[in-house]
CHARMM-style PDB file with segment names, atoms N, HN, CA, C and O in Angstrom:
ATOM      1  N   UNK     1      27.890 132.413  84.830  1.00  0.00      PROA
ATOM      2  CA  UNK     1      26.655 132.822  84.197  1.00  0.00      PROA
ATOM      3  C   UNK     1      26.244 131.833  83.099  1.00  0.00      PROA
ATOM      4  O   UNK     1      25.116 131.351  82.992  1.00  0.00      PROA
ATOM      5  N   UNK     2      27.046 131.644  82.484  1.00  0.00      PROA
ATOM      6  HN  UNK     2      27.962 132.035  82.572  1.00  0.00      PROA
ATOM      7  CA  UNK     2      27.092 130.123  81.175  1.00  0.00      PROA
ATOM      8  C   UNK     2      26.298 129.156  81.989  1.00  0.00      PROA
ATOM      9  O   UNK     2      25.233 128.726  81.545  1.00  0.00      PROA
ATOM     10  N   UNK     3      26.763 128.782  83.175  1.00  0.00      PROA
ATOM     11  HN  UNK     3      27.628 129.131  83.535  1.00  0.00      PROA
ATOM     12  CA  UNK     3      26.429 127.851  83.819  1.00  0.00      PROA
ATOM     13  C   UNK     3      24.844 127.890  83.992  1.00  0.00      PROA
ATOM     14  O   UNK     3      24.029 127.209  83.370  1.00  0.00      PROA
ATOM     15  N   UNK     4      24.589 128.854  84.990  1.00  0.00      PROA
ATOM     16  HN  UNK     4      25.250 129.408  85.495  1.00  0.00      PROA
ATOM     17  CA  UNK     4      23.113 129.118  84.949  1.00  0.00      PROA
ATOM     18  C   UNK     4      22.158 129.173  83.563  1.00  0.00      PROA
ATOM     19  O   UNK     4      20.990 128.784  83.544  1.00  0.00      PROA
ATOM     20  N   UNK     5      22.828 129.693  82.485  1.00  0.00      PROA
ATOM     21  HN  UNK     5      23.777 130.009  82.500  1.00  0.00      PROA
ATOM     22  CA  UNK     5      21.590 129.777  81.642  1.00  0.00      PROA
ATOM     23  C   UNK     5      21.794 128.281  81.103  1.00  0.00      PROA
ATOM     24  O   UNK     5      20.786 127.971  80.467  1.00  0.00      PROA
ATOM     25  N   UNK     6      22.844 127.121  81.129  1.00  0.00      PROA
ATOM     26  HN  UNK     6      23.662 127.372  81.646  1.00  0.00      PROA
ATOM     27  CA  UNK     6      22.536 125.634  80.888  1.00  0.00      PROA
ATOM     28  C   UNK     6      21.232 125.116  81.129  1.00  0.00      PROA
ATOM     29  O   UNK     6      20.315 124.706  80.417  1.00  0.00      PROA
ATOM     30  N   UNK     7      21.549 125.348  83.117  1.00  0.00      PROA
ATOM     31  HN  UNK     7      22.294 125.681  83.696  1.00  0.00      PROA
ATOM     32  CA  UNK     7      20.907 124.967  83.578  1.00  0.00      PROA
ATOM     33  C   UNK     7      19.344 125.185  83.598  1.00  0.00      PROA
ATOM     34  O   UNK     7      18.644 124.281  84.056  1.00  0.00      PROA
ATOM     35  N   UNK     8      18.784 126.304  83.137  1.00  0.00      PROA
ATOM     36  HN  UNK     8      19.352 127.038  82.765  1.00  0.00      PROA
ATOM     37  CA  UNK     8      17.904 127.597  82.739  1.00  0.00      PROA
ATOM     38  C   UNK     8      17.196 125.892  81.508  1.00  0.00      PROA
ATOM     39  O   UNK     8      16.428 124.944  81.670  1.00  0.00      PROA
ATOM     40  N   UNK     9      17.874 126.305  80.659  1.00  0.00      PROA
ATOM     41  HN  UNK     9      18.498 127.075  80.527  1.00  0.00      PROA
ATOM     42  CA  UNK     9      17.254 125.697  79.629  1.00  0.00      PROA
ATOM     43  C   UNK     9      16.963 123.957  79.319  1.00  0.00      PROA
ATOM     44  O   UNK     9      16.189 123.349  78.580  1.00  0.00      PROA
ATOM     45  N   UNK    10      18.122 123.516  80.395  1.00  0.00      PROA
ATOM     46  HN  UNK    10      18.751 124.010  80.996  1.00  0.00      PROA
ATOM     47  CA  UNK    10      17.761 122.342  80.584  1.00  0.00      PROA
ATOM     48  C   UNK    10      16.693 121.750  82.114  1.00  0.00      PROA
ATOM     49  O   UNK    10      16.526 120.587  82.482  1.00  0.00      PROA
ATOM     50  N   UNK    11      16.223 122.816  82.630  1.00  0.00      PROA
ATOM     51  HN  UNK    11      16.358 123.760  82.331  1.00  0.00      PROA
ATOM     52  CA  UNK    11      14.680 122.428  83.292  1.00  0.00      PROA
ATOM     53  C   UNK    11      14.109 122.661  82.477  1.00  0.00      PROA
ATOM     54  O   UNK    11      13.883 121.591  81.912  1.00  0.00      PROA
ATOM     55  N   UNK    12      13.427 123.844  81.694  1.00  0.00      PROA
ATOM     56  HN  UNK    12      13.610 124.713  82.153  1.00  0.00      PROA
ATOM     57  CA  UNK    12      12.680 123.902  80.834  1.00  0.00      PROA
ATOM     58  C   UNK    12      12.647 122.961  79.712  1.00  0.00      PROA
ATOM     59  O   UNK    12      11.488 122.704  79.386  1.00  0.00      PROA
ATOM     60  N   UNK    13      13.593 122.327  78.973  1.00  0.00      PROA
ATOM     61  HN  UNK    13      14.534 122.535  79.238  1.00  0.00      PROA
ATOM     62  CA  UNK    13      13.319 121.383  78.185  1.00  0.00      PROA
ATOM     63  C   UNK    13      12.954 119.715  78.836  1.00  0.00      PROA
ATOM     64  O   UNK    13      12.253 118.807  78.389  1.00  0.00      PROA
ATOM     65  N   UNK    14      13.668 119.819  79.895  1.00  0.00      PROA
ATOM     66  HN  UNK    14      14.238 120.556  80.258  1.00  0.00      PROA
ATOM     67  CA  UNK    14      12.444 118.412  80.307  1.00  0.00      PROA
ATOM     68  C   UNK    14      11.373 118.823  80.788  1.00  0.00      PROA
ATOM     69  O   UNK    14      10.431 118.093  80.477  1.00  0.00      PROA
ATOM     70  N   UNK    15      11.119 119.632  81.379  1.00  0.00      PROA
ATOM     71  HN  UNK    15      11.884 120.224  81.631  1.00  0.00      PROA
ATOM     72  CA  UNK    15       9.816 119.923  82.004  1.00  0.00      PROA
ATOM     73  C   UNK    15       8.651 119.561  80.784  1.00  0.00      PROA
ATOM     74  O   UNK    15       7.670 118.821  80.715  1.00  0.00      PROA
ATOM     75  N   UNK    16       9.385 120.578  79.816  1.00  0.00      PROA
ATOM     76  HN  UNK    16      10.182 121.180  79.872  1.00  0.00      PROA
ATOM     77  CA  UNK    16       8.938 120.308  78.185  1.00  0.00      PROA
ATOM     78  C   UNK    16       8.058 119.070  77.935  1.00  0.00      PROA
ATOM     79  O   UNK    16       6.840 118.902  77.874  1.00  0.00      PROA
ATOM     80  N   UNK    17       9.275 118.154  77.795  1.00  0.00      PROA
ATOM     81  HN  UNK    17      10.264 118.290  77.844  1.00  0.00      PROA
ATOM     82  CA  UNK    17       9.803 116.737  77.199  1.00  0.00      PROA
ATOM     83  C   UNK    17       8.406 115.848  78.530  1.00  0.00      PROA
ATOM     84  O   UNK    17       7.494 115.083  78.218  1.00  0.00      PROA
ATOM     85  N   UNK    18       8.678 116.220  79.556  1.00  0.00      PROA
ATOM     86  HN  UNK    18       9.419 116.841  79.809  1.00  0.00      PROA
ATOM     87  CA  UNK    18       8.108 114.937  80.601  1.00  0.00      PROA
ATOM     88  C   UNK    18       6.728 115.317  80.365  1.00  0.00      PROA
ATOM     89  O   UNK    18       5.893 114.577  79.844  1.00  0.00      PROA
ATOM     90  N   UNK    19       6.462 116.860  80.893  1.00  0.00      PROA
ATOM     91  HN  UNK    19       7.140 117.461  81.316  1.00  0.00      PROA
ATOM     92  CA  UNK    19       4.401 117.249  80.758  1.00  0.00      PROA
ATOM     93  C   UNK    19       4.486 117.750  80.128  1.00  0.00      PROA
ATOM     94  O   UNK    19       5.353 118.330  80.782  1.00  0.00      PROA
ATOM     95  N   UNK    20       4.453 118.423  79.017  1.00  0.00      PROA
ATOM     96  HN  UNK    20       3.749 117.952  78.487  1.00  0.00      PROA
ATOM     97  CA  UNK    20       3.352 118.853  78.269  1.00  0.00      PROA
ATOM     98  C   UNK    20       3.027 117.952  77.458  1.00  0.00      PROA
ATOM     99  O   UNK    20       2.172 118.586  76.839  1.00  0.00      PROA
ATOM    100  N   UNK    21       3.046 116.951  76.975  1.00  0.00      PROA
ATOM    101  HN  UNK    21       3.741 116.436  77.478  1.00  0.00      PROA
ATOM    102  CA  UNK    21       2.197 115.475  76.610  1.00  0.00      PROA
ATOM    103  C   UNK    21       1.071 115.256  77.737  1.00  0.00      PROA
ATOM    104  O   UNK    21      -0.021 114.807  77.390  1.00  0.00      PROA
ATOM    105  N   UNK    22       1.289 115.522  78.886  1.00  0.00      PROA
ATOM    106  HN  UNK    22       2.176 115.887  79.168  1.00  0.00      PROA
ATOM    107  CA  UNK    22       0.381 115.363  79.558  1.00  0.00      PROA
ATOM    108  C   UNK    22      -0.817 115.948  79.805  1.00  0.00      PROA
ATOM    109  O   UNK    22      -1.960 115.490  79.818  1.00  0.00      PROA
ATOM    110  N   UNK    23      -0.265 117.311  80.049  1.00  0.00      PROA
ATOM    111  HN  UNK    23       0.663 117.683  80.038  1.00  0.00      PROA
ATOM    112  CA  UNK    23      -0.691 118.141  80.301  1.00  0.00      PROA
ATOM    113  C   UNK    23      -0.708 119.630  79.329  1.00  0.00      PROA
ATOM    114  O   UNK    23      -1.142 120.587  79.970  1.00  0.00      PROA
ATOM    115  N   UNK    24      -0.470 119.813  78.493  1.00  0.00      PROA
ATOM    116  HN  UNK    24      -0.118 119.035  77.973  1.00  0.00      PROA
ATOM    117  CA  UNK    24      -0.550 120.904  77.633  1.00  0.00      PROA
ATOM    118  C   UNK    24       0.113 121.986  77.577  1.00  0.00      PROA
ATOM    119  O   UNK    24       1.327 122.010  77.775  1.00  0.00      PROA
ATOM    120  N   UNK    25      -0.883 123.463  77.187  1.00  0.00      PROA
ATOM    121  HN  UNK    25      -1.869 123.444  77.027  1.00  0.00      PROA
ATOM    122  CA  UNK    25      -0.415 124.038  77.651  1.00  0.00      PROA
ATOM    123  C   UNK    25       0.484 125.024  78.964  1.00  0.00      PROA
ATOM    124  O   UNK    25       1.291 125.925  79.191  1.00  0.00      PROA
ATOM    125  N   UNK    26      -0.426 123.995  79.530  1.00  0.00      PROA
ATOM    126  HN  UNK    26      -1.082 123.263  79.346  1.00  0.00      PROA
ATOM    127  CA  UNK    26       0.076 124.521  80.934  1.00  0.00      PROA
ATOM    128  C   UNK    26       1.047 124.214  81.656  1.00  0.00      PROA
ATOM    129  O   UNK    26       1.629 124.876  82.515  1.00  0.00      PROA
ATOM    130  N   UNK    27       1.240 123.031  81.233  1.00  0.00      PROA
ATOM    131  HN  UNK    27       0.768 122.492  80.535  1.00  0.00      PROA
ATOM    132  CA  UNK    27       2.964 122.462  81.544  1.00  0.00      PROA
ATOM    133  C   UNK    27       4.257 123.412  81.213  1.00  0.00      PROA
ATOM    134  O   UNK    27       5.305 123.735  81.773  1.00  0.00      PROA
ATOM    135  N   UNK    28       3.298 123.777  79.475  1.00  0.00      PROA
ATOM    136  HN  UNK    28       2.447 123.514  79.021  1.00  0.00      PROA
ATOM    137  CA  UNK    28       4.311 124.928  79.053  1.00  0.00      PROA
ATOM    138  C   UNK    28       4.792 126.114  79.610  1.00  0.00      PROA
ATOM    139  O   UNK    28       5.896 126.599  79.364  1.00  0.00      PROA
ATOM    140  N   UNK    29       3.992 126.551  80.326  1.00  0.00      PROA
ATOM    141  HN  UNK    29       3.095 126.157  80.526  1.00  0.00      PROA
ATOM    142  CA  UNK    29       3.818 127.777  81.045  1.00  0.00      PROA
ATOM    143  C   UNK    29       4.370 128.173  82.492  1.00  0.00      PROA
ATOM    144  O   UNK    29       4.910 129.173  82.964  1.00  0.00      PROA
ATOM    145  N   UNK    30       3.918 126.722  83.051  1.00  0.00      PROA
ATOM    146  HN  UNK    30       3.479 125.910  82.668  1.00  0.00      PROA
ATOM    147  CA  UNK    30       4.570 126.699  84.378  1.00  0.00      PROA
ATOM    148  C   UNK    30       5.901 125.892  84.054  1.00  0.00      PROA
ATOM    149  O   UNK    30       6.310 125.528  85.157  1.00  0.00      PROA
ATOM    150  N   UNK    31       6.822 125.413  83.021  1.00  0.00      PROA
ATOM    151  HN  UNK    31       6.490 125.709  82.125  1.00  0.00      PROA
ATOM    152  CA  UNK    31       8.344 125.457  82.903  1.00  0.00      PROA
ATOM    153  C   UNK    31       9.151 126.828  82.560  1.00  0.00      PROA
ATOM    154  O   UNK    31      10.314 127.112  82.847  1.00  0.00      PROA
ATOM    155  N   UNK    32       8.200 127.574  81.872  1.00  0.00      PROA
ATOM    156  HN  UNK    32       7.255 127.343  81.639  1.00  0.00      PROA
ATOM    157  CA  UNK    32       8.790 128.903  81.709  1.00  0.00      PROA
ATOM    158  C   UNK    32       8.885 129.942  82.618  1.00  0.00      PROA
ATOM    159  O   UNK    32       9.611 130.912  82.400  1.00  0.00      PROA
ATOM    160  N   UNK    33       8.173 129.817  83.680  1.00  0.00      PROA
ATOM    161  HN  UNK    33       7.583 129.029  83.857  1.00  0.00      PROA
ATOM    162  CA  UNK    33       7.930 129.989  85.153  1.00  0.00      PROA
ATOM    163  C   UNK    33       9.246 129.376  85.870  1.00  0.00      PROA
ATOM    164  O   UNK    33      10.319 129.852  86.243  1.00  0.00      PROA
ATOM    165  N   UNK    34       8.775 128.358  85.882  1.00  0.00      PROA
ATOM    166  HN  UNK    34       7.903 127.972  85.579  1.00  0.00      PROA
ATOM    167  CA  UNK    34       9.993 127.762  86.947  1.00  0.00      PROA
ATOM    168  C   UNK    34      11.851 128.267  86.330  1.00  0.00      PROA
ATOM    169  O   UNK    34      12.821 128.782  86.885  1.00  0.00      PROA
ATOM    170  N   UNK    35      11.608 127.849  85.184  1.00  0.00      PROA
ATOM    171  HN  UNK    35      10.820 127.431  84.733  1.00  0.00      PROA
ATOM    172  CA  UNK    35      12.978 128.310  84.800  1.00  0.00      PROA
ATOM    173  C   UNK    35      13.686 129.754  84.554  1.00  0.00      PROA
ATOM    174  O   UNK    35      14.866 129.911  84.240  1.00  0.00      PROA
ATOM    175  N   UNK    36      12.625 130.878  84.783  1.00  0.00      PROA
ATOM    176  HN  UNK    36      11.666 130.751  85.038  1.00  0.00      PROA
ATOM    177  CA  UNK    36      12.922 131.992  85.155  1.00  0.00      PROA
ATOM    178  C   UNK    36      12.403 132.487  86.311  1.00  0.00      PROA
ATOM    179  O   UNK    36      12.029 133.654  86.192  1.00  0.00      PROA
ATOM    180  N   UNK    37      12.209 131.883  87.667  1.00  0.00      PROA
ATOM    181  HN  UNK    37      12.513 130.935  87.763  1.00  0.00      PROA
ATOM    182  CA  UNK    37      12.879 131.876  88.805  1.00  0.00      PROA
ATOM    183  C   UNK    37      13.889 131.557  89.177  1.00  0.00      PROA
ATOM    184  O   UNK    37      14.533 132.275  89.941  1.00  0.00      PROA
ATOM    185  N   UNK    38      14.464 130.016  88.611  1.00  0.00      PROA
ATOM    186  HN  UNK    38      13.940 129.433  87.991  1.00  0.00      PROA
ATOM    187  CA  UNK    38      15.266 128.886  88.928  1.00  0.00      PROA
ATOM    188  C   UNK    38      16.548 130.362  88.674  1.00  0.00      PROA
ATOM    189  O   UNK    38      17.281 130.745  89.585  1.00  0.00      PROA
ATOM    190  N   UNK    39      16.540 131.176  86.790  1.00  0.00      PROA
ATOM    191  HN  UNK    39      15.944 130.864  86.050  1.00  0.00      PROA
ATOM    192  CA  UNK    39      17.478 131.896  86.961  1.00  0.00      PROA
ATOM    193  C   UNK    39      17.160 133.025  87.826  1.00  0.00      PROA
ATOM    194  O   UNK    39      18.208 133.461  88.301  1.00  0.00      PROA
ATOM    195  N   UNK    40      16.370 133.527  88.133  1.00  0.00      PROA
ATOM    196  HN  UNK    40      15.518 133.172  87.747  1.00  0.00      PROA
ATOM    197  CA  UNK    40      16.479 134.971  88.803  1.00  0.00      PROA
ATOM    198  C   UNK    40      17.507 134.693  90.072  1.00  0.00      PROA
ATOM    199  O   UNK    40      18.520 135.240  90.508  1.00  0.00      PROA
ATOM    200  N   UNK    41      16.679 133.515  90.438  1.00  0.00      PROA
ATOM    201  HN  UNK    41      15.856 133.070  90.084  1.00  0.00      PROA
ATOM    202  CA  UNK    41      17.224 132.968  92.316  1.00  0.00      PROA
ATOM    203  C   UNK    41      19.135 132.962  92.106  1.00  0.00      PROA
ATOM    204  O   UNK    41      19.980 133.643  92.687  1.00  0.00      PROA
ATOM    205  N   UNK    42      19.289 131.881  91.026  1.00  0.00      PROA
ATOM    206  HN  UNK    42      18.602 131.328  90.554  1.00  0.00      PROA
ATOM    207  CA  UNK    42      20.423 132.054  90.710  1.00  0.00      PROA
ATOM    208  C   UNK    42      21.656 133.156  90.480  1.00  0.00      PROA
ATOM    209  O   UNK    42      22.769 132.932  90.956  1.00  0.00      PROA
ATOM    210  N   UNK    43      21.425 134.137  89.858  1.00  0.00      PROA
ATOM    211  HN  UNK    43      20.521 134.319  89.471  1.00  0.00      PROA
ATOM    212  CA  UNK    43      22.121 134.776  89.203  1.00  0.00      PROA
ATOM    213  C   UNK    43      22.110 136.207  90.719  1.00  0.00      PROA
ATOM    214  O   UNK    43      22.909 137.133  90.860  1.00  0.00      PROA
ATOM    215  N   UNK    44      21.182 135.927  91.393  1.00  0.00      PROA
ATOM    216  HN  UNK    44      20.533 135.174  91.278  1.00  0.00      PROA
ATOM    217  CA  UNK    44      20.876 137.137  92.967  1.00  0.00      PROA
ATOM    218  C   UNK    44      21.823 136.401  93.691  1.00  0.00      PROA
ATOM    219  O   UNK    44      22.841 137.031  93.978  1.00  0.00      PROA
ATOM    220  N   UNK    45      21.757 135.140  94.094  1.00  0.00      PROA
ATOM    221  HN  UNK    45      20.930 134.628  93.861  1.00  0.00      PROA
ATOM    222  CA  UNK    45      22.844 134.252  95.185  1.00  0.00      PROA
ATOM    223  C   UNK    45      24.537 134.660  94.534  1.00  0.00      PROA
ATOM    224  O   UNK    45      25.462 135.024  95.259  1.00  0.00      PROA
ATOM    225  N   UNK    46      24.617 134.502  93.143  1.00  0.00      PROA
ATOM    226  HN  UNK    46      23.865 134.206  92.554  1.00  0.00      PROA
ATOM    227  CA  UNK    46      25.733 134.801  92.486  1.00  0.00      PROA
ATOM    228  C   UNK    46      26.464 136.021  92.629  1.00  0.00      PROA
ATOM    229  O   UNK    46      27.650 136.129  92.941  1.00  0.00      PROA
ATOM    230  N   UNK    47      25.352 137.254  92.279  1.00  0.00      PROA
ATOM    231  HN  UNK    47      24.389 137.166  92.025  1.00  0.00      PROA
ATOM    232  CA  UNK    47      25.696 138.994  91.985  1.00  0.00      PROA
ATOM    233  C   UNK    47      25.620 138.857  93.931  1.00  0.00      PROA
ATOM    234  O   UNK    47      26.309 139.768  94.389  1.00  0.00      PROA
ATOM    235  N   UNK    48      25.152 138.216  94.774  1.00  0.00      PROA
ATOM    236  HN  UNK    48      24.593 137.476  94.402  1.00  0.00      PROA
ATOM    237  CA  UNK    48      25.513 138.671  96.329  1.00  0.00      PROA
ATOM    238  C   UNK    48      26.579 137.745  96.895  1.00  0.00      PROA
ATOM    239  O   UNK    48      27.241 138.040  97.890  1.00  0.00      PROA
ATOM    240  N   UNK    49      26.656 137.087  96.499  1.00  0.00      PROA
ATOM    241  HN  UNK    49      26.119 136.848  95.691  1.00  0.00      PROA
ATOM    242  CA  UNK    49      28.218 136.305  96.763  1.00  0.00      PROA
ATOM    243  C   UNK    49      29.799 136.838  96.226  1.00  0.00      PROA
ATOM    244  O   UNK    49      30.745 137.102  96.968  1.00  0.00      PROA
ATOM    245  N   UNK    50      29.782 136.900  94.901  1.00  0.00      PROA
ATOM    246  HN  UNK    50      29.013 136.686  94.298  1.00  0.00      PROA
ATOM    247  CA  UNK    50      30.524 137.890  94.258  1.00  0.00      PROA
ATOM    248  C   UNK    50      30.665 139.512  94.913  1.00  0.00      PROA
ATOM    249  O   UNK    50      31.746 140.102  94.930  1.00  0.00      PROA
ATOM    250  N   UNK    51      29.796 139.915  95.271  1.00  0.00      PROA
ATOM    251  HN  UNK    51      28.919 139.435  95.257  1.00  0.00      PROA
ATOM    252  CA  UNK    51      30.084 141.641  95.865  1.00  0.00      PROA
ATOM    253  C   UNK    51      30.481 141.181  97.493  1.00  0.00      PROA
ATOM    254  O   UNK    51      31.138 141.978  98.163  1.00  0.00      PROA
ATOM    255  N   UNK    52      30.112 140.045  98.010  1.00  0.00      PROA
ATOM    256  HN  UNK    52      29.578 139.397  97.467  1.00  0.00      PROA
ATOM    257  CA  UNK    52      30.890 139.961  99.347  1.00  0.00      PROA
ATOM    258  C   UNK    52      32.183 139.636  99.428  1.00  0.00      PROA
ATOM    259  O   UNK    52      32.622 139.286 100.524  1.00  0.00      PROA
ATOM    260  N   UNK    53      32.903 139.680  98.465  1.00  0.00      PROA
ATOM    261  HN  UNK    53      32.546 139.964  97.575  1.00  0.00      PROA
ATOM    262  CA  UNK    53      34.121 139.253  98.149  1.00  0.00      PROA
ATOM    263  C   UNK    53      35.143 140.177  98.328  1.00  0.00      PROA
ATOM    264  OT1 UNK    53      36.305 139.871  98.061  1.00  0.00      PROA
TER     265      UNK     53
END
């Protein structure tokens, strides 16, 4: 779970870092997006891998 929320926060901070200079707010918005799918997807593959065990 550590793992995932790393990873969680390190898309969102480049996403950060690369567009929103570019692009604004909306860069902002769609990294906070992506990175709470990136975890939802994550942490569902995890909690269904783990209970097939």
């Amino acid at each position: 779970m550590l793992f995932v929320n790393l990873l969680t926060c390190a898309i969102r901070i480049l996403m950060i870092m690369l567009l929103v200079p570019h692009y604004g707010i909306d860069a902002y918005l769609w990294a906070m997006l992506v990175s709470h799918v990136f975890m939802t997807l994550a942490v569902g593959i995890l909690t269904c891998h783990t209970a097939h065990k």
